[in-house]
C-alpha beads as a LAMMPS data file, in Angstrom:
LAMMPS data file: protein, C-alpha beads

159 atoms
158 bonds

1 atom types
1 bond types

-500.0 500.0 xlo xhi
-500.0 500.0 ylo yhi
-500.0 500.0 zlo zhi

Masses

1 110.0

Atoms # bond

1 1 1 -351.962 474.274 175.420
2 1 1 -355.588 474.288 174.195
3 1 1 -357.753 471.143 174.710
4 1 1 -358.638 469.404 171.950
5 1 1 -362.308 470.634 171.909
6 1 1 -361.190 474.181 171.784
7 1 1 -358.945 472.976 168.936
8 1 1 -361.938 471.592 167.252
9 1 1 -364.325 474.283 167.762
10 1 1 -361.644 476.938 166.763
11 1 1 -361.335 475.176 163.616
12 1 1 -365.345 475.084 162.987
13 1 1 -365.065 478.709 162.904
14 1 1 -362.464 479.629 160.742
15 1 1 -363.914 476.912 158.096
16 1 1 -367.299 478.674 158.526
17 1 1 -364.950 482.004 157.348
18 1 1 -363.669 479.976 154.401
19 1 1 -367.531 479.330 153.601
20 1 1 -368.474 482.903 153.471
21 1 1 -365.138 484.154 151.546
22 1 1 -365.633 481.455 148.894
23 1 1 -369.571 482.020 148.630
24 1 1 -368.250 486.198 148.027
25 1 1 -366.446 484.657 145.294
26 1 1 -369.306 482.699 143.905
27 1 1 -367.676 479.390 144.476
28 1 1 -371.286 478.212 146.050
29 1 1 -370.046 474.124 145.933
30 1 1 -367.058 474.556 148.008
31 1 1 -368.931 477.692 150.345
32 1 1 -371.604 475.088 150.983
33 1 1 -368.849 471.968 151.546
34 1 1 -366.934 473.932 153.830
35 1 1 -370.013 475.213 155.829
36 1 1 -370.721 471.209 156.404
37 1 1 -367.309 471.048 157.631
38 1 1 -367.538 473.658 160.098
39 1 1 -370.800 472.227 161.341
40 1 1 -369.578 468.924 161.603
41 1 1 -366.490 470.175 163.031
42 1 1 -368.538 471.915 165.682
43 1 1 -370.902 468.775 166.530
44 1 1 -367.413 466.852 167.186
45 1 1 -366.099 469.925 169.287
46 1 1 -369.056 469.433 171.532
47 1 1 -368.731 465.715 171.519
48 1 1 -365.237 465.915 173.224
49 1 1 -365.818 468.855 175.496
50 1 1 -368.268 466.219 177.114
51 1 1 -365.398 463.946 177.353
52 1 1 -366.684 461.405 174.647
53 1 1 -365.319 460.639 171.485
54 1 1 -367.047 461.240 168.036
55 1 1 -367.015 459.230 165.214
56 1 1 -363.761 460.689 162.906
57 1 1 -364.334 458.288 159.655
58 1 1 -366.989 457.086 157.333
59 1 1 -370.166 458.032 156.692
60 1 1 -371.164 458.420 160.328
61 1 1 -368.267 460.612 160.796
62 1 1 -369.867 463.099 158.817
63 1 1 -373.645 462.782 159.403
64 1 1 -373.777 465.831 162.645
65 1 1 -376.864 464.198 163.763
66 1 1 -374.506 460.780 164.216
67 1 1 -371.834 462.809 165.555
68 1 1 -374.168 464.089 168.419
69 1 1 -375.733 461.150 168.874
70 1 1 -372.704 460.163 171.259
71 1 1 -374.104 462.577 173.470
72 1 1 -377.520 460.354 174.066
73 1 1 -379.300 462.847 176.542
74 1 1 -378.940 465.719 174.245
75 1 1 -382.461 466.971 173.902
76 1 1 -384.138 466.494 170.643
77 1 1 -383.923 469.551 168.469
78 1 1 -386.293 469.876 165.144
79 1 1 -384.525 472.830 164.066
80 1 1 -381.119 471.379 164.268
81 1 1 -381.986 468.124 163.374
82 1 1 -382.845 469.799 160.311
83 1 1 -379.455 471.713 159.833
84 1 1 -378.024 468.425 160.567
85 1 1 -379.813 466.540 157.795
86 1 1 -379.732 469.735 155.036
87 1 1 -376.064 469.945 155.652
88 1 1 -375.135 466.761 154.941
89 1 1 -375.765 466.299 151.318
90 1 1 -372.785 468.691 151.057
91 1 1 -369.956 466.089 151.951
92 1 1 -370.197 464.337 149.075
93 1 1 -372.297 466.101 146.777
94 1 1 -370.366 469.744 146.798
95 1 1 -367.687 467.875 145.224
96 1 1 -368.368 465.038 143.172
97 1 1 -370.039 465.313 139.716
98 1 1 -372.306 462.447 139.748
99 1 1 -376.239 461.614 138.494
100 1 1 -377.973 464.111 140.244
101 1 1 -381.434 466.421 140.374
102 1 1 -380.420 470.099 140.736
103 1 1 -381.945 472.604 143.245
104 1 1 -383.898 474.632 140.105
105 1 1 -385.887 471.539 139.144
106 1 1 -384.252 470.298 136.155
107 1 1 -384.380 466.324 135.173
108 1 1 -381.496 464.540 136.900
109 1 1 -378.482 464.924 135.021
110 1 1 -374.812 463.997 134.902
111 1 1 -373.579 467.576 135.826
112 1 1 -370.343 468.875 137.699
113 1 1 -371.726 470.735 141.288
114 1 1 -369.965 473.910 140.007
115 1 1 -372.672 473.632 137.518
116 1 1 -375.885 473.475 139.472
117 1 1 -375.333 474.702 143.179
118 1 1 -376.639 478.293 143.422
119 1 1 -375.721 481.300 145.464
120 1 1 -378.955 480.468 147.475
121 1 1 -377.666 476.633 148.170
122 1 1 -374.339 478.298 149.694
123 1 1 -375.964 480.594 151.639
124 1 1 -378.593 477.790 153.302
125 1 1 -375.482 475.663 153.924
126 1 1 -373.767 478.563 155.983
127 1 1 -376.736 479.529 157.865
128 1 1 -377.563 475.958 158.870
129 1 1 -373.761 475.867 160.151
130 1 1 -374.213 479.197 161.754
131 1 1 -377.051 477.516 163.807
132 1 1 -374.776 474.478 164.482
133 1 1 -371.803 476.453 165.552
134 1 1 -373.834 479.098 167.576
135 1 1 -375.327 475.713 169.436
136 1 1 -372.220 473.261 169.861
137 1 1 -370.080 477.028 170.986
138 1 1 -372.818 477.672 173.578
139 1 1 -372.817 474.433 174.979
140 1 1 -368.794 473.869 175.272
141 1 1 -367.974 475.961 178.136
142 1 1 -370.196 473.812 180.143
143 1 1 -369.794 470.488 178.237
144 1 1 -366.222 469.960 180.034
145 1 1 -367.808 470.883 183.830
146 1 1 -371.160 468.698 183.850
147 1 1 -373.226 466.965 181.067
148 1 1 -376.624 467.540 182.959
149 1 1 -375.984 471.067 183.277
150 1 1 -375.587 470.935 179.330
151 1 1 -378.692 469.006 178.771
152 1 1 -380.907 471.716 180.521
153 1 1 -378.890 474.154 178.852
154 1 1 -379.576 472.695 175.466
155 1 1 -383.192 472.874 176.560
156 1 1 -382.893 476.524 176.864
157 1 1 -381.141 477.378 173.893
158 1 1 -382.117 474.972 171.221
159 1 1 -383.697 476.708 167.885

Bonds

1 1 1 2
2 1 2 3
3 1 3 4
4 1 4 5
5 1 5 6
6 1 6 7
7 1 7 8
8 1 8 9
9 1 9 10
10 1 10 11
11 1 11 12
12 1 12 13
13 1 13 14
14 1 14 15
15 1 15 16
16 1 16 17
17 1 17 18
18 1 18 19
19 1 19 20
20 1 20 21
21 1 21 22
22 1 22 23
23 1 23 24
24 1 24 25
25 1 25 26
26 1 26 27
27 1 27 28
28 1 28 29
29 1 29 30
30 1 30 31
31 1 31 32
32 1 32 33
33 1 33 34
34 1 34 35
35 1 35 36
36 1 36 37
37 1 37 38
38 1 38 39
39 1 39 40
40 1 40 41
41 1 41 42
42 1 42 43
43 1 43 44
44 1 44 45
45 1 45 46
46 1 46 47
47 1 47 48
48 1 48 49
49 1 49 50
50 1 50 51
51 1 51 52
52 1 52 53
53 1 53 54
54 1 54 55
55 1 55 56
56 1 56 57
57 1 57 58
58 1 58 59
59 1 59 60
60 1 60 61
61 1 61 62
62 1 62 63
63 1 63 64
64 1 64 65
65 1 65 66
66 1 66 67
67 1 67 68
68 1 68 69
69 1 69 70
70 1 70 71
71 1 71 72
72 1 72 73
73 1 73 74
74 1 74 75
75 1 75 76
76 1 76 77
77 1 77 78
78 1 78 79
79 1 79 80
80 1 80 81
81 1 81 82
82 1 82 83
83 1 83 84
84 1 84 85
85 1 85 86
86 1 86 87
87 1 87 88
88 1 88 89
89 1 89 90
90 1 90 91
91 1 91 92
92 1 92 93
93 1 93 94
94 1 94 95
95 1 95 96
96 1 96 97
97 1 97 98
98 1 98 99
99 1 99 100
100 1 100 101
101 1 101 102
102 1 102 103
103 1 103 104
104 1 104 105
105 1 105 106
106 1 106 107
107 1 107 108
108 1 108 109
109 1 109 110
110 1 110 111
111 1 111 112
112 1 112 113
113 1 113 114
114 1 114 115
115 1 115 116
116 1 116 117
117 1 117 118
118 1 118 119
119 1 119 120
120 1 120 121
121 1 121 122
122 1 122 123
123 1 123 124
124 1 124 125
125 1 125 126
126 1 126 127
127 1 127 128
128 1 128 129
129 1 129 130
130 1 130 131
131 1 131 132
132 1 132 133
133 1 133 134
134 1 134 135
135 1 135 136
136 1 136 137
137 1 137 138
138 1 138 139
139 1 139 140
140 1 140 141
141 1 141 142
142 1 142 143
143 1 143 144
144 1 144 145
145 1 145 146
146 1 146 147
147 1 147 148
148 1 148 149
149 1 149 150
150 1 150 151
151 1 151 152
152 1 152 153
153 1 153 154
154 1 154 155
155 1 155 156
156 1 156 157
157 1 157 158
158 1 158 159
């Protein structure tokens, strides 16, 4: 029986395939929604395979950078904690027409995201969550054994 943070991070992949199929298909709102998912997906992978337990509701069970703040001796990460951030206007705003600014500059307006997210938006929301995945997947096998040994690890491979 897998453990639940191979369940997790086994799930973080195949939504990151999801991503890329809808983003083929120019659905760049639900590409870039499901690319948060698999990041956040993998963040919470990572989270167990240290034996804690993420945050699974509300908003700081989809902010990454909350999610892997249960891990506090993670190393500090620029790069990710940029992912992280960029990624998370996707939860909500992917799927929700609301008042808005659009990514081409436009005056806010009340717009459905199928309107204004671009192919470029999609593909900046998978490539964050290939960083995230690529991370949290390096990080697992040695997440269960020892969280030092992930620490210096994460010191190693962090973009």
């Amino acid at each position: 029986m897998p453990s639940l943070h191979e369940t997790w991070i086994r799930q973080a992949e195949s939504d990151l395939v999801v991503a890329k199929e809808l983003k083929g298909n120019d659905r760049w709102c639900w590409a870039a929604f499901c690319a948060q998912q698999a990041a956040e997906k993998a963040a919470k992978a990572l989270v167990y395979a240290a034996g804690a337990t993420p945050p699974t509701s509300g908003k700081d069970g989809h902010a990454i950078n909350k999610v892997l703040g249960h891990l506090p001796d993670l190393p500090d990460s620029k790069r990710l904690r940029d992912a992280a951030s960029a990624l998370l206007r996707h939860e909500s705003g992917a799927r929700y027409p609301d008042l808005r600014q659009d990514d081409r500059g436009l005056p806010p307006a009340i717009a459905a995201p199928a309107d204004f997210y671009t192919e470029r938006v999609a593909e900046e929301a998978i490539e964050n969550a290939e960083i995230m995945i690529r991370f949290c997947r390096s990080l697992i096998p040695i997440a269960a054994q020892r969280w030092a040994e992930v620490c210096a690890e994460a010191r190693r491979v962090a973009p």
